[in-house]
Each structure stands twice: as C-alpha cells, then as structure tokens.
NUTORZA-964264 format. One line per 8 residues: for each residue y, x, z of C-alpha. Coordinates in Angstrom, 3 decimals. Layout:
Y X Z; ... $
//
This chain:
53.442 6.861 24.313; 49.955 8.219 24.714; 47.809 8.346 27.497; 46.781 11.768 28.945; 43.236 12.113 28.876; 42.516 12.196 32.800; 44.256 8.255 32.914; 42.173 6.799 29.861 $
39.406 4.658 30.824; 36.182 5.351 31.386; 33.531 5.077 28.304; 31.379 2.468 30.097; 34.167 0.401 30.453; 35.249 0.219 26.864; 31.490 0.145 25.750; 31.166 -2.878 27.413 $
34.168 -4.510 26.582; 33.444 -4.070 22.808; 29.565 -4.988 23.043; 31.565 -8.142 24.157; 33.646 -8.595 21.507; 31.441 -7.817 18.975; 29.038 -10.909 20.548; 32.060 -12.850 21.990 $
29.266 -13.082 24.741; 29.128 -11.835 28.158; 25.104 -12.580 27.934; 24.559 -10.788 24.466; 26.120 -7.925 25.187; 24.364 -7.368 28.257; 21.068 -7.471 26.895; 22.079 -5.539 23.777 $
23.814 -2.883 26.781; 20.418 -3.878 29.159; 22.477 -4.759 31.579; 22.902 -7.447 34.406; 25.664 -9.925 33.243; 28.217 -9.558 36.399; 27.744 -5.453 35.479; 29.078 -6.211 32.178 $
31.840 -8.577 33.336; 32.670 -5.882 36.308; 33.298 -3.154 33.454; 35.982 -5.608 31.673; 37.406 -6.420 34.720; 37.614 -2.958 35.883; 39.484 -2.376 32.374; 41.576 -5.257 32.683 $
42.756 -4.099 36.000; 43.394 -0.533 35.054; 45.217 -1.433 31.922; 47.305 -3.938 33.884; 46.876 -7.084 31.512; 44.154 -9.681 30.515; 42.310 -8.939 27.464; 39.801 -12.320 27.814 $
40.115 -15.510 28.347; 37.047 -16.714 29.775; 36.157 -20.585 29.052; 33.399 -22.761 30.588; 30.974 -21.334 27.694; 33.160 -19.184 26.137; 35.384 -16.356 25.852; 37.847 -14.873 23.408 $
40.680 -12.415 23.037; 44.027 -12.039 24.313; 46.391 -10.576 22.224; 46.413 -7.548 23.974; 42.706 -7.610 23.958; 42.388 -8.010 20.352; 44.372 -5.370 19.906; 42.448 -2.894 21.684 $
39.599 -4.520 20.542; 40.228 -3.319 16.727; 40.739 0.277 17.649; 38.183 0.247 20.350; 35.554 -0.983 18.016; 36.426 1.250 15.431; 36.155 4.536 17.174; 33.328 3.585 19.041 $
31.382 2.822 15.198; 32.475 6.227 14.453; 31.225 7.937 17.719; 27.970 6.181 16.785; 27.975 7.462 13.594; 28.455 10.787 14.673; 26.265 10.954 17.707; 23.307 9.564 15.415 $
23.735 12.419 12.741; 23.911 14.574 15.418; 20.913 13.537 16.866; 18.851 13.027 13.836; 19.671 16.660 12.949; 18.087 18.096 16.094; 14.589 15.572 15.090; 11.992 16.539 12.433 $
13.011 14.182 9.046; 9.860 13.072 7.504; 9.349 13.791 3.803; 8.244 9.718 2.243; 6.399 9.825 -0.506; 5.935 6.184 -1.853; 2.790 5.319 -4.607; 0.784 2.144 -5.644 $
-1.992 1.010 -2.845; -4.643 1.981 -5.005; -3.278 5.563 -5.821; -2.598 6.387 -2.319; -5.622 5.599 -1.108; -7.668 7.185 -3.680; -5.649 9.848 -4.577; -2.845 10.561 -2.080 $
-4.016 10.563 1.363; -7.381 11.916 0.993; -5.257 15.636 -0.183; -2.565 14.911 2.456; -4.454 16.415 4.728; -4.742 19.959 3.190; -0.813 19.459 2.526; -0.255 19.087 6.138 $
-2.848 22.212 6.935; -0.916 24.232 4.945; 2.260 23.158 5.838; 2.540 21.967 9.876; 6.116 22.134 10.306; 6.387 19.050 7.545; 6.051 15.412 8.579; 5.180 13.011 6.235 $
5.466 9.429 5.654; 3.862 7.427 2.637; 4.911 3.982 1.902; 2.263 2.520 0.124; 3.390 -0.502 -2.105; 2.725 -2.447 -5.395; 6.087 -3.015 -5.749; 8.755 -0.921 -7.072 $
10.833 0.202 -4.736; 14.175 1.278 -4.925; 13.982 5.327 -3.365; 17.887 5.799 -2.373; 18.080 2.231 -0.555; 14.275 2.878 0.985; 15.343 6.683 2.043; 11.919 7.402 -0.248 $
12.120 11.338 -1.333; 9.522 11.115 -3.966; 7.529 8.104 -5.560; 3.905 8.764 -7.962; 4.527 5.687 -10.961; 2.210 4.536 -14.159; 3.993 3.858 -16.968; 3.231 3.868 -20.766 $
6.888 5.963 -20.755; 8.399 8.988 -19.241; 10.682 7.490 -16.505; 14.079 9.666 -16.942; 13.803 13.118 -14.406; 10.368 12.358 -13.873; 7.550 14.973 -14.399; 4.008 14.257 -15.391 $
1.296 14.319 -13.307; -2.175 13.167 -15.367; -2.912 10.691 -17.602; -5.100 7.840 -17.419; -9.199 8.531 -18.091; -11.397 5.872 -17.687; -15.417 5.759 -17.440; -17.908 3.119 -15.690 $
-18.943 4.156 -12.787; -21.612 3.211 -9.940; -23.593 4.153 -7.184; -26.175 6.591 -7.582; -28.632 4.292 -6.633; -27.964 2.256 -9.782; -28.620 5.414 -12.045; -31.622 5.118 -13.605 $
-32.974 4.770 -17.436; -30.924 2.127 -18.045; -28.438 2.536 -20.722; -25.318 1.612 -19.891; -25.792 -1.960 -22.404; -28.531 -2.677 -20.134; -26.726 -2.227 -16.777; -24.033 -4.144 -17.718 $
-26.401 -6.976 -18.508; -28.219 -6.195 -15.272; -25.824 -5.812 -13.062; -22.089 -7.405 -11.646; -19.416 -6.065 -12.726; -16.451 -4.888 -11.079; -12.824 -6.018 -12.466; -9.685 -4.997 -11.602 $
-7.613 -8.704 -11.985; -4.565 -7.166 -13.860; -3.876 -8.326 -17.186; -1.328 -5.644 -18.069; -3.972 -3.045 -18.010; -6.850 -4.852 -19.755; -8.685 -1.526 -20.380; -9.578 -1.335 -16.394 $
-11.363 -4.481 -17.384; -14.580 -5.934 -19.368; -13.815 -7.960 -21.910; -13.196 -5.243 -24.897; -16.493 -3.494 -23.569; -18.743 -6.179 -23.331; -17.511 -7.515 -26.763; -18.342 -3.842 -28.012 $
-21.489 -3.914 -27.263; -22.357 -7.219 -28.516; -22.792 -8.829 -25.076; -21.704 -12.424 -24.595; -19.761 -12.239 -20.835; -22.028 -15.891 -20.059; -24.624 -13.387 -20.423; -24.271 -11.195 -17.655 $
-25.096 -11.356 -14.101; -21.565 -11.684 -13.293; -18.050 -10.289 -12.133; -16.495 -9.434 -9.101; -12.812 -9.551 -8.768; -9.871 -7.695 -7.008; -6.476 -7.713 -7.169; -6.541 -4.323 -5.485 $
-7.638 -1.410 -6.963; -9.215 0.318 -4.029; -11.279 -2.427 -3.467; -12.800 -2.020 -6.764; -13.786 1.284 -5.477; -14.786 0.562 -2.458; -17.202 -2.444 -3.826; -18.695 0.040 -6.465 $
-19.192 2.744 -3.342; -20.960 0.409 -1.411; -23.066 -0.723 -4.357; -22.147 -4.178 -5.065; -21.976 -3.269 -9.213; -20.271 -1.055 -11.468; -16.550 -0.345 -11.810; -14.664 1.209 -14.486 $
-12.946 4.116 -12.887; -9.728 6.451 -13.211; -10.998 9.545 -13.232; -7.771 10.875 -11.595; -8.585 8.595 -9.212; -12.077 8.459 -8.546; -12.913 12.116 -10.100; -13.735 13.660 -6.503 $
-16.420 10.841 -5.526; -18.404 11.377 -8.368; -17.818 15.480 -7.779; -19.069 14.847 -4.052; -21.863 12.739 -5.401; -20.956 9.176 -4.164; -20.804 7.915 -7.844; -21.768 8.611 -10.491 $
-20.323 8.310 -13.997; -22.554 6.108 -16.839; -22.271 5.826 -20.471; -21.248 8.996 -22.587; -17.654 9.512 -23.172; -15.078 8.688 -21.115; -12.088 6.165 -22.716; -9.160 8.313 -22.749 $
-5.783 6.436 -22.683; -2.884 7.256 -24.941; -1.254 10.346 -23.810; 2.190 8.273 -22.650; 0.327 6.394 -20.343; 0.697 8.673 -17.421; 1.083 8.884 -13.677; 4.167 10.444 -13.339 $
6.227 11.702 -9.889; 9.764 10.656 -9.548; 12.032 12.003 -6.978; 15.199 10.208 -5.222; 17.698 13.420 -5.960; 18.041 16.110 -8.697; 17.760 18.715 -6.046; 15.342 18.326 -3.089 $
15.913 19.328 0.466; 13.367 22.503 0.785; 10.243 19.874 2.619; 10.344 17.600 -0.005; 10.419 19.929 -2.796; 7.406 21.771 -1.523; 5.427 18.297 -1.504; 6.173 17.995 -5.209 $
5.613 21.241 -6.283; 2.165 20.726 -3.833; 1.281 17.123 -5.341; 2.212 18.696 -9.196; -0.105 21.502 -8.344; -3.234 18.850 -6.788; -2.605 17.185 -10.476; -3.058 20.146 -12.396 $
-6.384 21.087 -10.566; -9.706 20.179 -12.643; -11.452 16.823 -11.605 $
//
C-alpha cells in the first residue's frame, strides 16, 4: 500500500541517504552534499526512525545496507537520477546555450576570432564558444555545433568554405628591390614543421630557384601555424602564407606579399565547415550561414 503524500519523507532526508549509498560513506557524501557529517547521519537517522526500520549498518569504518535499505536504496536512487535529469534540462532551458564552433589553432586565430567579433555585433543575443584544437574532435560526444576542417576531400554534409592559396610573405620592412631569390638567400625563413603539407614549406621553392638550403641564412621552425605568422609580423623572416588566412594583414598593411603569383593549391584541398546535425538549432545555423558568408567575401 502506498504512502499518501503528506506521510512520505522529506527530500533532504532521502537525498542524503542516497548520496550515502552511492559513496557507502558518511564523509563523501557530506562533502559531495557540503554538509557537516553528523547533518548527514541526522537525515538517515531521521529516515530510519520515520520509516520504522534500519536501513545501515554502521561498522567501525564502514557502513552498508540493510535489506530494507537496499531496497529503498534502488528506487530511491533511481528517481532521484531522474529528478536530476529533469531539473537540469529544465534549468539549462531557462540559460543562454552557447553555439561551439571548433577549428585548427592556427585557423582560429588567424581566421576565426579576429571576425567573431562582428558576428557577435551583429548578433548579441548569441553566445559563442570556440574550441580551438589540432586534433579532431568528435562534435556529438564534444557537444561541438559546427567544426572549420582541411582536407584534400569533401568530408560527407560538409560545405566549402575556400581553398588553400599560398604566397611568401614578410614584413614591410623587408620589401625592398630584392627579388624574392635574393631574399630568400638573405633572409631566415619561416617553416611550418608539418610534413603532410610540404607546400607551407621550403624545400620545393628553394630547389626551384636553384638555391642550395646550406646556402641560406637559415630557418625558423614551428609546429604551430600562428606562430609562423606571428614571427613573420614581428619581422624575424619570411613566411609562406594562406591567403585565407593571412589575406587581411597584408590588406591592413602589416605584410606584405613577395614574389609574383601566388601557388594555388588543387581545388579539393579546401577548408571546409562541418556541422554536428543535418538541421541546426536557429543560433547555430546563423553562425554558418555568417562564417559561409565571411568565406565568400574577397581577401
């Protein structure tokens, strides 16, 4: 027979006594509950005394169930995972849900976050998160709406954002008569340490021009492409740079492109924007059609 509502037990009491079963420790579930450990132990009591039977068996350093209390302990636990469930739904419903947008380190800095903040100008009712990362993540288990990905092939649902455009670049201050033979004799040159894109790097175009590598004044290395960027901003040498990438420093006039035409990649090698879900919630949707639309502008 079921209890009426106005004899069940309180919540606190069978909080309590399931934070302590789920530890099997008075301690543990009083810090998990922040709690003193006699408040904890008063609540089982308390529900002990109302129920009318023992539900632990306390030992010198330990405790563990009665029969009775396992019993309860099964259902107990099992509604209260569902009330938590529920009440954090509920509550995550009523907060703002970021839109995460996940790219390469190098793209987001470069690329991403200096546009973000138009996005968020335009749009100040939309959070944002960006998980930067070098490493492929997985966008369902990560909770990552939409991800910005180079590959030589059209991941499947994805839509393309630009290709890949590469020219030398440097600081202004190295632009002179030189030709661009001479500079990279001259000067050190900036690498980007990734073998699986050897075109952001200086072996085919020193061996193009007929310059032995011992030859030069030497390389600087990253395994980050932003710092390749960043060492060719402050000067240090020249860089070959991704125009997608690097296209609005040399528009603001903090590089400057050398050489005469750019090296433009094979047209599957592409940036491309992936999203987590054939249909978007309406925030996230608006970010890709935004970021789609930032692509499509001229460099």
């Amino acid at each position: 027979m079921s209890l009426p509502l106005v004899k069940m037990a309180s919540l606190d009491m069978l909080r309590g006594f399931v934070a302590v079963g789920r530890r099997m420790s008075i301690t543990l579930a009083a810090q998990e509950l922040c709690l003193t450990q006699s408040a904890v132990s008063r609540q089982v009591a308390a529900l002990e005394s109302q129920l009318g039977v023992p539900l632990l068996v306390r030992g010198h350093r330990s405790i563990h169930f009665t029969p009775e209390g396992e019993r309860l302990f099964r259902t107990a636990d099992a509604a209260m995972q569902q009330l938590q469930e529920v009440m954090g739904a509920l509550r995550q419903g009523v907060q703002r849900q970021p839109v995460t947008v996940t790219a390469s380190i190098g793209v987001t800095a470069l690329w991403l976050l200096p546009k973000l903040g138009a996005f968020q100008a335009a749009h100040p009712g939309i959070d944002v998160r960006v998980a930067a990362h070098d490493r492929v993540l997985d966008l369902q288990q990560e909770r990552i709406d939409l991800a910005i990905r180079y590959s030589a092939r059209q991941p499947v649902g994805a839509t393309r954002l630009f290709g890949e455009t590469v020219v030398p670049v440097a600081h202004p201050a190295m632009a002179g008569d030189q030709t661009l033979a001479e500079l990279m004799r001259s000067q050190v040159l900036l690498e980007f340490e990734q073998p699986q894109r050897p075109w952001l790097q200086w072996g085919d175009r020193l061996a193009a021009a007929g310059i032995d590598p011992m030859a030069t004044r030497g390389m600087l290395r990253f395994n980050q492409y932003d710092q390749v960027v960043q060492a060719a901003l402050a000067g240090h040498g020249i860089a070959l740079g991704r125009i997608a990438l690097v296209g609005v420093l040399i528009a603001q006039g903090r590089l400057v492109a050398l050489g005469d035409a750019p090296d433009r990649r094979d047209e599957p090698s592409a940036y491309w924007l992936l999203q987590a879900e054939p249909t978007l919630r309406p925030e996230a949707a608006l970010l890709a059609q935004w970021l789609c639309a930032e692509a499509a502008a001229p460099q």
